[in-house]
C-alpha positions as CSV (number, residue, x, y, z in Angstrom):
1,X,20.1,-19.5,-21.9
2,X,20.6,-19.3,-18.0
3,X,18.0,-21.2,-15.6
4,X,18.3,-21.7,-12.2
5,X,16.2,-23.0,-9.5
6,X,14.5,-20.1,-7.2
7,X,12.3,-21.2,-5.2
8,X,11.0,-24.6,-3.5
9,X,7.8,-24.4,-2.3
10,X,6.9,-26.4,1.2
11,X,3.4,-26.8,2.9
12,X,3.2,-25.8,6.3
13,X,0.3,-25.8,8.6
14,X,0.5,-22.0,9.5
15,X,3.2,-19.0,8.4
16,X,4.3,-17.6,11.4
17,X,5.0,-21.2,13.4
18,X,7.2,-22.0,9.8
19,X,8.9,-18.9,10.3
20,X,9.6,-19.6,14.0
21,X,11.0,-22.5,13.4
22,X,13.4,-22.4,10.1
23,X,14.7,-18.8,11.7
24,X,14.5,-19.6,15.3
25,X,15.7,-23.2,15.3
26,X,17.6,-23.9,12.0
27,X,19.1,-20.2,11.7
28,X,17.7,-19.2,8.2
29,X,17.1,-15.8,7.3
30,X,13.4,-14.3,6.9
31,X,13.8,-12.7,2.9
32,X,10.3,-11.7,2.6
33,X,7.5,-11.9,4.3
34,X,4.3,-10.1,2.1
35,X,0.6,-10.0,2.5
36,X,-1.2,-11.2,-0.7
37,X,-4.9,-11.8,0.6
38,X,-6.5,-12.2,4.4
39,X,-5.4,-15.5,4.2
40,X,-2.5,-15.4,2.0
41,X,1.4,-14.7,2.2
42,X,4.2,-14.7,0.1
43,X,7.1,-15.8,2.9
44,X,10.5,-16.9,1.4
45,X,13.2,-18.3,4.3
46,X,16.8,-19.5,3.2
47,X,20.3,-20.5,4.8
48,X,22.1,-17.5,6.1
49,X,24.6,-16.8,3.9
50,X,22.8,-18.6,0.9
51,X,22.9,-17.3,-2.6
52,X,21.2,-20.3,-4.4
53,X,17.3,-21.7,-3.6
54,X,15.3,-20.7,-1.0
55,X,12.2,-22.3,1.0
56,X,8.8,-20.8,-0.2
57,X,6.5,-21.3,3.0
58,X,3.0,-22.1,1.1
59,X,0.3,-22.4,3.8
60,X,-1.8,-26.0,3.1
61,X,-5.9,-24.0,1.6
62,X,-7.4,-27.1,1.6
63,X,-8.0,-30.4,3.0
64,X,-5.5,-32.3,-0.2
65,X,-2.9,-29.8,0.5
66,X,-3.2,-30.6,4.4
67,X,-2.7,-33.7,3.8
68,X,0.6,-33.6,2.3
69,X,2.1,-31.3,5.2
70,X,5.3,-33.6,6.3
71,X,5.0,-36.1,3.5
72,X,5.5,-34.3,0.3
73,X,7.7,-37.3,-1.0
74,X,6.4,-39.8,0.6
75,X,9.0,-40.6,3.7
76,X,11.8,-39.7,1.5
77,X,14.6,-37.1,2.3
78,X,13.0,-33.9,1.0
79,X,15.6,-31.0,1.4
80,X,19.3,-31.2,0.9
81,X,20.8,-28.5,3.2
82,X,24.8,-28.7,2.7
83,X,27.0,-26.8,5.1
84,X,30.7,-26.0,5.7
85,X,31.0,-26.8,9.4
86,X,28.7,-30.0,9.8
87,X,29.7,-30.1,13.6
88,X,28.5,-26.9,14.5
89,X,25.1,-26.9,12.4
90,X,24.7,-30.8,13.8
91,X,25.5,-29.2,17.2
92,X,22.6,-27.0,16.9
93,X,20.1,-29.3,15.5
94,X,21.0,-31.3,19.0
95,X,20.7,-27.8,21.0
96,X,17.4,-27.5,19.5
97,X,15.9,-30.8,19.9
98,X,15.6,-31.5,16.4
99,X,14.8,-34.8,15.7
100,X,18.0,-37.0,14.5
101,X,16.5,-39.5,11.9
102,X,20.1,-40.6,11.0
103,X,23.2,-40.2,13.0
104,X,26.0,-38.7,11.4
105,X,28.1,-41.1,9.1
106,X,30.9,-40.2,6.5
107,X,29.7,-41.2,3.1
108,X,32.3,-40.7,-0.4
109,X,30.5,-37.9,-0.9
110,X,30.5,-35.9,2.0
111,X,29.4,-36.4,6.1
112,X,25.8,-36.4,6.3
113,X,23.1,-36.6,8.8
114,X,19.2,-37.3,8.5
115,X,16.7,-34.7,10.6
116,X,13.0,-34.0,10.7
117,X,11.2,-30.4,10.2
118,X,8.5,-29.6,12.7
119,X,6.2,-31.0,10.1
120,X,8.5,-34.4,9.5
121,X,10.1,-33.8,6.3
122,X,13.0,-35.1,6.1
123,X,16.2,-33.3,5.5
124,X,19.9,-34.6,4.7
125,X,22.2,-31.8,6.7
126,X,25.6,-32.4,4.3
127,X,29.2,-31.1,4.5
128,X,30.3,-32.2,0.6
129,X,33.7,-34.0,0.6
130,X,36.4,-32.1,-0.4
């Protein structure tokens, strides 16, 4: 049996400012971007160049799921997004005023950086250790 992770779904407040930002400001790629209902999209986003798990953009229906925009672990680091040039993908983070929760810092595992989403998730930006 094969299994792999396809999807991770993320509440945002509305589709087209999520798209904005994760294409516009952290350089993802738009995958799909479909019309289920008036009020209803199927909109996937994932890192350019990305073969694994990609960001489902689920639009918050209701007051509960409102709630949990920006804190769907509680203040934790959500998202892991490695990378293979941490100084350029840090560099734009910077560029576009994203907010550094955690300067970089060389861990055993890897350099890493804490950020904020437009909505405050948090997100470890990772270049693995070699």
């Amino acid at each position: 049996m094969n299994q792999r992770l396809a999807h991770i779904a993320i509440v945002v407040s509305d589709y087209d400012e999520a798209i904005k930002y994760y294409t516009g400001k952290l350089n993802f790629t738009l995958v799909e971007d479909t019309s289920l209902s008036d009020t209803k999209r199927w909109v996937i986003v994932k890192p350019k160049g990305s073969e694994g798990c990609s960001l489902l953009l689920a639009k918050a229906a209701n007051e509960e799921q409102k709630s949990r925009i920006g804190n769907q672990t509680g203040g934790r680091v959500f998202l892991f997004l490695h990378t293979d040039n941490f100084e350029t993908d840090y560099r734009n983070l910077l560029d576009n005023q994203i907010e550094i929760v955690r300067t970089p810092q060389k861990e055993e595992y890897g350099t890493v950086a804490v950020f904020k989403d437009l909505y405050g998730n948090l997100w470890d930006l990772i270049e693995p250790a070699e």
